[in-house]
N, C-alpha and C positions, 0 to 999 in steps of 0.2 A: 598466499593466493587470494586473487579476491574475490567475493561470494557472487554466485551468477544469480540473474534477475527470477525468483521462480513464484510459486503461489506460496501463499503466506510469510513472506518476507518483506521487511520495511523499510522502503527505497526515499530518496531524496529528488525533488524533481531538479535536471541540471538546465533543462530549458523550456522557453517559453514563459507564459505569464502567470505559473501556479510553480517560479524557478525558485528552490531556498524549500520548499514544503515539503512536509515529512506525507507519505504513503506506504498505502498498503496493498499488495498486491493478491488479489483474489482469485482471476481466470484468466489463463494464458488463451491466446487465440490463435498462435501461430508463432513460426521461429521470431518473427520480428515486434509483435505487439500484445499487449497485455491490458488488462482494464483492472484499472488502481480505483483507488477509495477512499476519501480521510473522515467521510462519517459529517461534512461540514460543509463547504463549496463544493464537492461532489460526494454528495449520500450514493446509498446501495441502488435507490433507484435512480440515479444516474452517473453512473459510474464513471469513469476518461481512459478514453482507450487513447492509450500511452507506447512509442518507440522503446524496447528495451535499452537504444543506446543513449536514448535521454534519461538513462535512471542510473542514479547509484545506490546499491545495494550497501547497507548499513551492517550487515550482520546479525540486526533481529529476527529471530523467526517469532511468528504469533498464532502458535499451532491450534490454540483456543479459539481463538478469532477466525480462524478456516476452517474448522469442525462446525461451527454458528452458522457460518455461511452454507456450509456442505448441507447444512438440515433445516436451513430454511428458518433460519431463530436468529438473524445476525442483526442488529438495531445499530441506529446511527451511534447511537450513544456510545455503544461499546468502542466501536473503534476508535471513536474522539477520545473518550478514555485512556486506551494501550495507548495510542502517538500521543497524549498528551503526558504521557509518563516517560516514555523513552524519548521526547523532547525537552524534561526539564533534568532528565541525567544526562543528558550530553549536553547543556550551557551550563 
């Protein structure tokens, strides 16, 4: 079964002009949209609010990386860090 779009899971974007990049999904806003984050082209202070159906869900969760955010301590760096780790295990 494949993993649905939720908070702290590390999506792929499948369209648009940020299509191929790894995210990170921080707060849902509704059934249909979410506002992602790679800590790089879109930092925490400007996040992309994103189509759940343009995401693929990878399978990572980054339950660290949503407790930072949940308390107000999440820096861009961190999350350029986790996707730049789970982007050099999968090529």
């Amino acid at each position: 079964m494949k993993p649905s779009v939720r908070k702290g899971i590390v999506v792929k974007s499948q369209k648009g002009r940020d299509k191929g990049r790894l995210f990170v999904v921080l707060y849902e806003m509704d059934a249909d949209f979410v506002m992602i984050c790679d800590g790089d082209t879109h930092p925490i202070s400007h996040m992309k609010k994103k189509r759940r159906k343009h995401l693929m869900p990878l399978g990572h969760e980054l339950p660290d990386i949503l407790s930072l955010f949940e308390q107000n301590q999440l820096k861009n760096s961190d999350v350029n860090k986790a996707l730049t780790v789970i982007a050099s295990s999968m090529s």
